[in-house]
C-alpha positions in Angstrom: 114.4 109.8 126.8 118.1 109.6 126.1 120.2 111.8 128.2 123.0 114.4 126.8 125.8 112.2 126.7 124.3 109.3 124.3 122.5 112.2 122.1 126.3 113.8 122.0 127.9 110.5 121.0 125.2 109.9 118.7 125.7 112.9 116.5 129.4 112.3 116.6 129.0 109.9 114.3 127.0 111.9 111.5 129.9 112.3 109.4 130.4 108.6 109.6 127.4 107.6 108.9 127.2 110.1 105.7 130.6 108.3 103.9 129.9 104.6 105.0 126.2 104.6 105.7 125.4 102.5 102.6 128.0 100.4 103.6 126.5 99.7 106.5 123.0 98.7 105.8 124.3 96.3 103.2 126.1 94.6 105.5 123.1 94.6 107.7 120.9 92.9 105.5 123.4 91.0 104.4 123.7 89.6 108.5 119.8 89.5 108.5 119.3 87.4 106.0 122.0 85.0 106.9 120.8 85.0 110.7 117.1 85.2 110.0 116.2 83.3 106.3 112.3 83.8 106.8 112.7 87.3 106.6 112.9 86.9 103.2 109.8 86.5 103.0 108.7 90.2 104.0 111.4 92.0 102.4 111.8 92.7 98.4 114.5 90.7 97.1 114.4 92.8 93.7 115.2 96.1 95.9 117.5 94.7 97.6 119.6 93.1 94.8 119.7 96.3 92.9 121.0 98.3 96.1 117.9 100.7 96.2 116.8 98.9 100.4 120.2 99.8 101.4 120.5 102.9 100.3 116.5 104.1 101.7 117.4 102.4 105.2 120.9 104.5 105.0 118.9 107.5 104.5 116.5 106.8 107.2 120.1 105.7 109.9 121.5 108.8 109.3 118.8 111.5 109.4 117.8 109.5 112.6 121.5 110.5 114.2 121.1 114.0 112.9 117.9 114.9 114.1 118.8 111.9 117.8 117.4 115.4 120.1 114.1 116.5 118.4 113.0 113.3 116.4 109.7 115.2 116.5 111.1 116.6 112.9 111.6 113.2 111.4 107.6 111.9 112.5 106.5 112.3 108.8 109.3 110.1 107.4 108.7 107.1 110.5 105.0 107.7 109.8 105.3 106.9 106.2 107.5 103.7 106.4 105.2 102.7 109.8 102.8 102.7 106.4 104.4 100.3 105.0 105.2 98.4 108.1 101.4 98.2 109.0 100.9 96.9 105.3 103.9 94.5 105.0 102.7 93.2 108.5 105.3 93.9 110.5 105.7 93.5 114.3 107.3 93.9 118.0 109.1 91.7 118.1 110.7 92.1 114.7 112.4 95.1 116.1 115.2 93.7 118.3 116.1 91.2 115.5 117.0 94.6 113.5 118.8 96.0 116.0 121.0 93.6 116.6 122.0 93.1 113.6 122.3 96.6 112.5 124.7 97.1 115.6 127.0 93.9 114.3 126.9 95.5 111.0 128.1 99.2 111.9 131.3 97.6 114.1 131.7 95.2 111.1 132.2 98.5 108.7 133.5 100.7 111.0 135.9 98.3 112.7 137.7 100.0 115.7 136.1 103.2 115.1 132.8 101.8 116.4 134.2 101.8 119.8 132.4 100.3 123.1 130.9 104.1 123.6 129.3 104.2 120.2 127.6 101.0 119.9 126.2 101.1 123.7 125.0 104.8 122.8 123.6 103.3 119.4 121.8 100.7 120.9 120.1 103.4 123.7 119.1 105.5 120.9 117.4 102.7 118.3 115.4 101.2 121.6 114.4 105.2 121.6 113.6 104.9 118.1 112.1 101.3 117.9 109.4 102.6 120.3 108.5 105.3 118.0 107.6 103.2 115.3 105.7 100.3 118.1 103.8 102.8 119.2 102.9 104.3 115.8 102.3 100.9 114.5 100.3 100.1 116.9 98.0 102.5 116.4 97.8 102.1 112.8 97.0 98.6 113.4 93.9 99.5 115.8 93.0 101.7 113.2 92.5 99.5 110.9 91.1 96.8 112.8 88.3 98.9 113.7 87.4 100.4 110.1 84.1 98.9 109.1 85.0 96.2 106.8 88.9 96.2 108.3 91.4 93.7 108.6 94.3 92.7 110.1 97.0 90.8 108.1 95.9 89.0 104.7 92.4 88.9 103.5 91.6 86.7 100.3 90.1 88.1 96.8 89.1 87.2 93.9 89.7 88.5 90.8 86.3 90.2 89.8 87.8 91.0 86.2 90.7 91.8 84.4 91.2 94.3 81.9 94.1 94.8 79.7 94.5 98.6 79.4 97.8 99.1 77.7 100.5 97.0 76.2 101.8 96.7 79.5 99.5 97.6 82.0 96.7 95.3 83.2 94.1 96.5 85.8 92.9 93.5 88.4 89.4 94.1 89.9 89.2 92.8 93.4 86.3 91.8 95.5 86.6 89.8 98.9 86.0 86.4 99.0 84.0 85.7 102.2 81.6 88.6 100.4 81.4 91.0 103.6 82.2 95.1 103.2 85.4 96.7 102.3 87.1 99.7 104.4 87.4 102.7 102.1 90.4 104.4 101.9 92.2 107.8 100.7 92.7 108.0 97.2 96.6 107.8 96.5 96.8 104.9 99.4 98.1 101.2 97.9 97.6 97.6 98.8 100.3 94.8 99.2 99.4 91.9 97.2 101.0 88.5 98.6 102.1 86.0 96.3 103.3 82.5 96.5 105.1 80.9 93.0 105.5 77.2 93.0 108.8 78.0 91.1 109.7 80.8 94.4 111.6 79.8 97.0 110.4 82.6 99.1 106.8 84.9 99.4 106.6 87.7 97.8 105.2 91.3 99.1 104.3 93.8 96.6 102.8 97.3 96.8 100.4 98.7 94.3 98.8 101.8 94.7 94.8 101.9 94.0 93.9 103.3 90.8 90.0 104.2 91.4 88.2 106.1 93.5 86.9 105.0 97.0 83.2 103.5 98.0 83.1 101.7 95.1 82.0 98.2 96.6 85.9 96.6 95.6 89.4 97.4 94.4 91.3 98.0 91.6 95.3 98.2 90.8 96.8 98.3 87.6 100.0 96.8 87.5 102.9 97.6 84.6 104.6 94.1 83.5 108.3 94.7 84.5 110.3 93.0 81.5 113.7 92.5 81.5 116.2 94.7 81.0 119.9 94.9 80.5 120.1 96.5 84.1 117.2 94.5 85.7 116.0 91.2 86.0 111.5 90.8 84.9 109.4 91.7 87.8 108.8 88.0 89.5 105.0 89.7 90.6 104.4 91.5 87.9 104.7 89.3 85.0 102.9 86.6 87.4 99.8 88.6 88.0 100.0 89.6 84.1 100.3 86.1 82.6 99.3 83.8 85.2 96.3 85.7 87.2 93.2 85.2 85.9 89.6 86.1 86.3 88.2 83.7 89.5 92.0 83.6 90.9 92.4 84.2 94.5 94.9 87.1 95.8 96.3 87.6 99.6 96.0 91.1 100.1 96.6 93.7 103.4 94.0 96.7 104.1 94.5 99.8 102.2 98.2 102.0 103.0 100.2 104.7 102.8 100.4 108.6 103.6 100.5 109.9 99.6 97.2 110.9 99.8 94.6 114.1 98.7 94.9 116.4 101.6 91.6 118.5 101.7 91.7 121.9 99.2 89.7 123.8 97.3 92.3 125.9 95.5 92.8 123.9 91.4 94.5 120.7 91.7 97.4 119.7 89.7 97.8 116.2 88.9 101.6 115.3 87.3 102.4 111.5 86.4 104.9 109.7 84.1 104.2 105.9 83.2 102.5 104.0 85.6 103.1 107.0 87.9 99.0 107.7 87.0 97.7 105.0 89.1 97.5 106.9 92.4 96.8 110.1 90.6 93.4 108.5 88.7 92.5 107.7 92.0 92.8 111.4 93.0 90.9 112.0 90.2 87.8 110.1 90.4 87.6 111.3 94.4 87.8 115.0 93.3 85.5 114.7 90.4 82.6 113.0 93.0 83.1 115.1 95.9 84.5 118.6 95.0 82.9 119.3 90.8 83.7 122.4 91.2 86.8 121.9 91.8 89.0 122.7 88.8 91.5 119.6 88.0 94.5 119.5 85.3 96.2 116.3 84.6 99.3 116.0 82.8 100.3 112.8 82.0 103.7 111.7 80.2 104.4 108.6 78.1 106.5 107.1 75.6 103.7 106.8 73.3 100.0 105.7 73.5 100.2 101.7 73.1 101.8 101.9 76.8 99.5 104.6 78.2 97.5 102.6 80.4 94.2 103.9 82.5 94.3 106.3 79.1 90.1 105.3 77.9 89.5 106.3 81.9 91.1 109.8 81.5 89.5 110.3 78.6 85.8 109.7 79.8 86.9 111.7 82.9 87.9 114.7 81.4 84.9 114.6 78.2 82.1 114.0 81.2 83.4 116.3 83.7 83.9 120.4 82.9 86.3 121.0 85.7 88.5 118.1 84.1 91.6 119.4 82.1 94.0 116.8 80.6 96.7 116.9 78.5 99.0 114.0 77.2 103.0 114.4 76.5 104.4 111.2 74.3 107.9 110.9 74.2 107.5 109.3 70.4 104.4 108.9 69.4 102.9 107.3 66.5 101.5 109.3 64.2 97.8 107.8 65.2 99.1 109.1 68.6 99.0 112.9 67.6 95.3 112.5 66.3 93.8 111.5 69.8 92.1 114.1 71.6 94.3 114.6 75.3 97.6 115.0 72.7 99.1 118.0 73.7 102.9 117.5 72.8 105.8 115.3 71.4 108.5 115.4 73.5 108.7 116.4 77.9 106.5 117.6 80.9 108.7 120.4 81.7 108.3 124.1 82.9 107.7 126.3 79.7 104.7 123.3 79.4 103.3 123.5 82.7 103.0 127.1 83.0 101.4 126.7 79.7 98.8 124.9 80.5 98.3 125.8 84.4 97.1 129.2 85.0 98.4 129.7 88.5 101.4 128.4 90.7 99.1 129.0 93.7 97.2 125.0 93.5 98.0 121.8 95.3 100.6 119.4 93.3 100.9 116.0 93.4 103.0 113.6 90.9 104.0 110.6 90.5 106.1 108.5 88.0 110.1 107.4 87.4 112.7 108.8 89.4 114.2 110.6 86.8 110.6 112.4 85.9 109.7 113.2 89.6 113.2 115.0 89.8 112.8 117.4 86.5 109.1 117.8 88.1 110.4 119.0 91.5 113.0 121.1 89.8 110.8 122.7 87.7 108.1 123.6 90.4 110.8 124.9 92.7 111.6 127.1 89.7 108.4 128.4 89.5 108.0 129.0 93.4 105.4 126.7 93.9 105.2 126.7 97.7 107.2 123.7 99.5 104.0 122.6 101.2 101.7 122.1 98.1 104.2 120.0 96.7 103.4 116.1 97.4 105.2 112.9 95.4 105.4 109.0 96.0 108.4 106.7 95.3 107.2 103.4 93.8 109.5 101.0 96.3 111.9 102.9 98.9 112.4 105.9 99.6 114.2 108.0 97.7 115.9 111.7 97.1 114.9 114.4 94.5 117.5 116.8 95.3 
């Protein structure tokens, strides 16, 4: 426990942290990277050349100092990077390889500001914090040690099939190599897939979420080819697994992850995704449709147009074989072979006017899932129609972000 004068100190430097907390977390991975080159090997390089690690572990810094004397409120948020953390295979002794570099990097920004006072009362309070996520990690790792079929660290599969289901999604079938069971998991969790390029100079880490339903005797993800674009580099895994991955090939991969996940209900469920958003949301799907078929669903899915609307065959089989099943498709532009298929439903949006449209009660469980952009106007407009704060449940694909 930290005692009153640390906790004091600690929220004296909220308003700090708030104007130059980006600052410092660039300059701590900046230090980490320079003092510790393996690590590159665990953390994104993508996220952290385009600024968005920074900015999540900002986020995380300061709503620890806000919240320093009841970090009971802030369990969700550790619990859901522990996720990651557990899947990414990270451990103890990680942790005071962070910290000191973290505390270099906020008297590097902060200068004379960061007196003696601070940094002593910052390094009390992350041992504090530090132990949260030990002891959370821990657990999560005995958890899924002991699942029948579990595993600790990387486990090798093959590539069972691979099926091309859009112009730039591909789903990878996955079955384990040594042949012996599989833990099942909660539909909307994801795997991290573990890649090493001849033509990388470090190992790459990637999370994608599980697009089918559990107990199904293997895995499935289907992964969108990140091209190139004027304000992004091609996605190094992506376009490997894509053009490279074939049938036979062997993947690295950690046990099942994450806290995005079906909660148990019985009120309708509304399913929201944009792009490649869908792939935790189908696995929603097929759960629902096996254990609850009474349970009325309605998926809304948006794309640009139909030759990029992957998983769309799936949807359609789901929601022709299945009565409680209600889908409808939004395309940005589509083609005019787009507005003859069955799911169309409209050119243009997912927005308010639509929803209410097509979902006959605010008074369901909501999940979505897609860009940033798309999860924003979501939020907003189910704020707008009062959909209750607790029935409202989203994932970021990569870190963290904000929807206010």
């Amino acid at each position: 426990m930290l005692d009153e004068k640390t906790i004091q100190t600690i929220k004296s430097t909220v308003p700090v942290l708030e104007e130059h907390g980006e600052k410092i977390t660039s300059r701590f991975y900046q230090l980490l990277f320079e003092n510790n080159p393996d690590l590159k090997n665990i953390f994104n390089q993508t996220n952290q050349r385009m600024g968005k690690q920074p900015q999540a572990l900002a986020n995380a810094v300061y709503a620890a100092a806000l919240y320093i004397d009841n970090l009971e409120a802030i369990l969700p948020v550790v619990k859901q990077i522990a996720h990651k953390h557990r899947s990414l295979n990270i451990k103890p002794e990680h942790y005071p390889i962070v910290g000191e570099n973290l505390l270099t990097a906020m008297k590097d920004v902060l200068g004379d500001a960061a007196n003696e006072e601070i940094i002593t009362a910052w390094g009390k309070a992350y041992g504090v914090i530090a132990d949260a996520f030990i002891q959370v990690e821990a657990d999560m790792y005995e958890e899924t040690e002991n699942k029948d079929g579990g595993w600790i660290g990387y486990r090798d599969f093959e590539v069972a099939n691979k099926v091309k289901e859009s112009d730039v999604i591909t789903s990878f079938y996955l079955k384990p190599v040594d042949g012996g069971k599989i833990p099942t998991f909660k539909p909307g969790q994801y795997l991290t897939v573990k890649i090493d390029r001849d033509d990388a100079e470090y190992t790459c880490l990637r999370q994608y979420s599980l697009s089918c339903g559990p107990n199904k005797g293997h895995y499935r993800i289907s992964v969108k080819r990140e091209d190139s674009m004027s304000d992004k580099p091609a996605g190094v895994v992506s376009t490997y697994l894509h053009q490279s991955v074939n049938v036979g090939d062997i993947l690295p991969i950690s046990a099942p992850a994450g806290d995005f996940v079906l909660e148990e209900d019985t009120r309708p469920l509304v399913l929201i995704s944009g792009g490649v958003g869908l792939t935790p949301l189908t696995s929603m799907l097929e759960t629902v449709i096996e254990s609850q078929p009474s349970r009325e669903v309605y998926f809304l899915h948006a794309a640009q147009n139909g030759s990029v609307h992957g998983l769309k065959d799936s949807l359609k089989e789901a929601t022709d074989n299945n009565k409680q099943v209600h889908s409808y498709v939004v395309y940005e532009h589509p083609s005019e072979s787009d507005k003859t298929e069955a799911l169309f439903a409209k050119e243009g949006y997912i927005d308010l006017d639509f929803i209410k449209s097509v979902i006959p009660t605010n008074d369901a469980s909501f999940y979505f899932c897609g860009p940033e952009g798309f999860m924003k106007a979501i939020n907003r407009s189910l704020k707008e129609w009062n959909v209750a704060e607790s029935d409202i449940h989203f994932e970021f694909f990569g870190p963290a972000g904000s929807l206010d």
